[in-house]
N, C-alpha and C positions, 0 to 999 in steps of 0.2 A: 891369505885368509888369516884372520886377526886368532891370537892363544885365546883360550877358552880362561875365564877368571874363575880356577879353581876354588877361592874364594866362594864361590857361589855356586860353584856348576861341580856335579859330581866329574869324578878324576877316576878312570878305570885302572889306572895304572899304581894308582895309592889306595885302593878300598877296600876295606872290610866288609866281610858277606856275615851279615847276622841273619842267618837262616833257622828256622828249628827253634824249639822250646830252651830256654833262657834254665839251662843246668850246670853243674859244675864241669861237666866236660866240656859243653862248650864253651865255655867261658877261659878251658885249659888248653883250647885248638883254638883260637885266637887270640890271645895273649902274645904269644910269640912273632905273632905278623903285625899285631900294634906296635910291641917295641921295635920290630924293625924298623918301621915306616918312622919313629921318633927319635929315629936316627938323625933327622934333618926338620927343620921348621916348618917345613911345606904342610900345609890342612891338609888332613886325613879324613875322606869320605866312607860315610859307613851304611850300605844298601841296607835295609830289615826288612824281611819278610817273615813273621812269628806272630803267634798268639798270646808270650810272653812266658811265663813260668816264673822261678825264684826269682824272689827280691833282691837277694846274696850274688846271686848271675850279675846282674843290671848294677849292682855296687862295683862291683870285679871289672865290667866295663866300662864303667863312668868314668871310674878312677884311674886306669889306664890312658884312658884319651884325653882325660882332661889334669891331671896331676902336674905340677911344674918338674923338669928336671934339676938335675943338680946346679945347674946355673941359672934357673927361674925360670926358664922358657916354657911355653904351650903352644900345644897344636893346635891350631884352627881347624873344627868337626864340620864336618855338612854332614848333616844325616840325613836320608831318601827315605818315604812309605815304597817298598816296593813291591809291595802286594798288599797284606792282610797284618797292622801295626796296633796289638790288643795289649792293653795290662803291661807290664813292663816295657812291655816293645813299645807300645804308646809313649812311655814317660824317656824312654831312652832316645825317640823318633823327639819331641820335644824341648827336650835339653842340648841338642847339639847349637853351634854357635850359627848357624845358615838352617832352617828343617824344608822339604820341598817334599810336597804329598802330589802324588801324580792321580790323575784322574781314575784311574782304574784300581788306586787304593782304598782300603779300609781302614779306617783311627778309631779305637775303643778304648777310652777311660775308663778307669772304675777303681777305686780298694785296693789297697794292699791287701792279701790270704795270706794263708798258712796251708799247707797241706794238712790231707785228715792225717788226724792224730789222735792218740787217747790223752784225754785230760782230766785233772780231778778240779773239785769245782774251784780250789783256791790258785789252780794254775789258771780257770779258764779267766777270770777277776784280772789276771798278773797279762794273760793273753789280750785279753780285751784292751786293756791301759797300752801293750805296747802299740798294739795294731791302729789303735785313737792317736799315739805319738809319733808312729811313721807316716801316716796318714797327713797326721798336719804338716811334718817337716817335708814331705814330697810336693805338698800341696805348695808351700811355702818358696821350692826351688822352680816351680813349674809357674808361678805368679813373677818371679825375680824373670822369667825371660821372656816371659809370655806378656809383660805389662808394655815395654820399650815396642816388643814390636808393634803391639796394638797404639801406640805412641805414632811409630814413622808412619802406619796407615794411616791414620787421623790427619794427619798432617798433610800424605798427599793428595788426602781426599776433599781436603777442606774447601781448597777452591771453588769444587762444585755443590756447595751445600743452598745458594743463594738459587742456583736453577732448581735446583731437588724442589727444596718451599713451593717453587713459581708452579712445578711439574705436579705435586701433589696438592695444591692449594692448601699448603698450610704455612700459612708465615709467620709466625709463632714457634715453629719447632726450634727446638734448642740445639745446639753444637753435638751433642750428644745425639739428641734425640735422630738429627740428620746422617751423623757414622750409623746407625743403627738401621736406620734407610735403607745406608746405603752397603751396610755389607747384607742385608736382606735381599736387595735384589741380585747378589752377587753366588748366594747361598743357595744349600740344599733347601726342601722341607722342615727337616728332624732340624737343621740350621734355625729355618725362622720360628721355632718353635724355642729355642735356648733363648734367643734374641729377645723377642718376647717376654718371656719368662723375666730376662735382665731389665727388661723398661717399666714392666710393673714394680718390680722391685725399686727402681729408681723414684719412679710415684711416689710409693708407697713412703720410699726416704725424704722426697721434698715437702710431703704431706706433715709428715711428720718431724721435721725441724722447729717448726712454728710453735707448733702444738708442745714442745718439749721444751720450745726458750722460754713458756710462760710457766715451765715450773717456778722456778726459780731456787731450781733444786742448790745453788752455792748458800742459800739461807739454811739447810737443813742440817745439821749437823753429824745425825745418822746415818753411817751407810745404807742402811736394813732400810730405812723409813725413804731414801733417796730412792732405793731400790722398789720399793713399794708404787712412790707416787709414779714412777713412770710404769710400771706394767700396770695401773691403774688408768692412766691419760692414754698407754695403745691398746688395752681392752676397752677406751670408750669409741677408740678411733675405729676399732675393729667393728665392732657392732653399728657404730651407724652406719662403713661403709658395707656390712649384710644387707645393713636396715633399708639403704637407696639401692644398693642392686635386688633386692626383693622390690621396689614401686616400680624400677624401671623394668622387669619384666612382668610384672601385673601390667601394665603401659603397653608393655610389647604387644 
C-alpha cells in the first residue's frame, strides 16, 4: 500500500487538536507540541473543531506554524474543519498551506470582535478604526490564499466549460461566467446564493466599464470633480437599471 502524501492528507501522528474556544490557555497547551513537531520539516496537520474566540489566540497559532526558523525553513500546514470551524477557527482553517473541510463540517466567516467591554466614546472611534484595520489585513491574507487556489480550480475545470454552454444552451457565457456554473452545481444553496451575488456584481463591473471610459475623466484635473463625474454616470446607471427592472416586472 502506497504512503499517504502528507502533503495533502492529514497525519495523525504530527497533529495538532484545536479543540475549544481560541484563549490564551489554549493557545499555551499547544504551543509546546507545535514546536515539537518543528523539530523536523515534515507538514504539520492541524484538526479544528471551535467556534473561534480571541484574535490574539489565532495570532499565537498562526505564527507558531508558519514562522521560519533560524535557518529559514517552514512547515507545510494541512489544516482539517473537523466539526464546527467559526470566526477565528474559520480564518485559521483557511490560511493553512492544504484546507480540507469534510462533509459533516461547518465554515463561518464574519468580523473580527472584541469582547464586551466598557468604553468611553473617544475609545470607541479609536476601537472602530482598529476593528475596520484588522478586518482589512485578515481579509487581505485570506484573499492571498484563497485567490491561487480558486486559480488551479479554474484551470481544472476549464476543459468542461464548452459542454457546460452545449448543456445549459447558452453559448455566450464567458470563462467566468462557466467556473461559476460550475462550482454552482458543485455547491450548497447558501453557496449559490454567494455565487450569485459575485456574477451580479461582475455585470454590474462590465456594465459599467464603457460607461466610465467615456468620462474622460484624465481631461479633468480635479480630483473632487473626477470624483463627482463618476458617482454621477453610476447614479444614472443605477436608476435606469431600477428604471427596466421596474417595466420588466410590470411585463411580468
Amino acid at each position: 500500500m502506497p504512503k499517504p502524501d502528507y502533503n495533502y492528507r492529514i497525519n495523525p501522528d504530527r497533529a495538532v487538536q484545536v479543540f475549544g474556544e481560541f484563549t490564551e490557555e489554549l493557545a499555551a497547551k499547544l504551543l509546546p507540541q507545535i514546536y515539537q513537531f518543528r523539530k523536523t520539516s515534515e507538514p504539520i496537520s492541524v484538526l479544528i473543531h471551535s467556534r473561534g474566540g480571541t484574535i490574539r489566540c489565532l495570532e499565537i497559532l498562526l505564527g507558531a506554524l508558519r514562522c521560519k526558523d533560524a535557518d529559514g525553513k517552514q512547515c507545510r500546514v494541512v489544516t482539517a474543519a473537523s466539526g464546527e470551524c467559526a470566526s477565528a477557527a474559520a480564518t485559521l482553517l483557511a490560511l493553512g498551506d492544504y484546507s480540507i473541510g469534510y462533509e459533516h463540517s461547518t465554515v463561518y466567516f464574519h468580523g473580527i470582535r472584541l469582547s464586551e467591554t466598557e468604553v468611553t466614546m473617544e475609545d470607541a472611534a479609536q476601537l472602530a478604526a482598529y476593528l475596520n484595520t484588522r478586518n482589512r489585513e485578515i481579509a487581505g491574507q485570506l484573499a492571498e490564499v484563497m485567490v491561487p487556489r480558486l486559480m488551479l480550480r479554474f484551470a481544472k475545470l476549464k476543459s468542461g466549460f464548452d459542454d457546460l454552454r452545449k448543456e445549459c444552451k447558452k453559448p455566450d457565457l464567458s470563462p467566468v461566467e462557466c467556473f461559476a456554473w460550475t462550482l454552482k452545481f458543485q455547491g450548497s444553496d447558501k453557496a449559490d446564493t454567494l455565487i450569485d451575488r459575485s456574477l451580479q456584481r461582475l455585470k454590474r463591473a462590465r456594465d459599467l466599464l464603457p460607461i466610465l471610459a467615456k468620462a474622460n475623466l484624465d481631461q479633468i484635473d480635479d480630483p473632487l470633480k473626477q470624483d463627482a463625474k463618476v458617482l454621477q454616470l453610476v447614479v444614472r446607471y443605477e436608476l435606469k437599471t431600477i428604471k427596466n427592472r421596474g417595466v420588466l416586472m410590470m411585463k411580468g
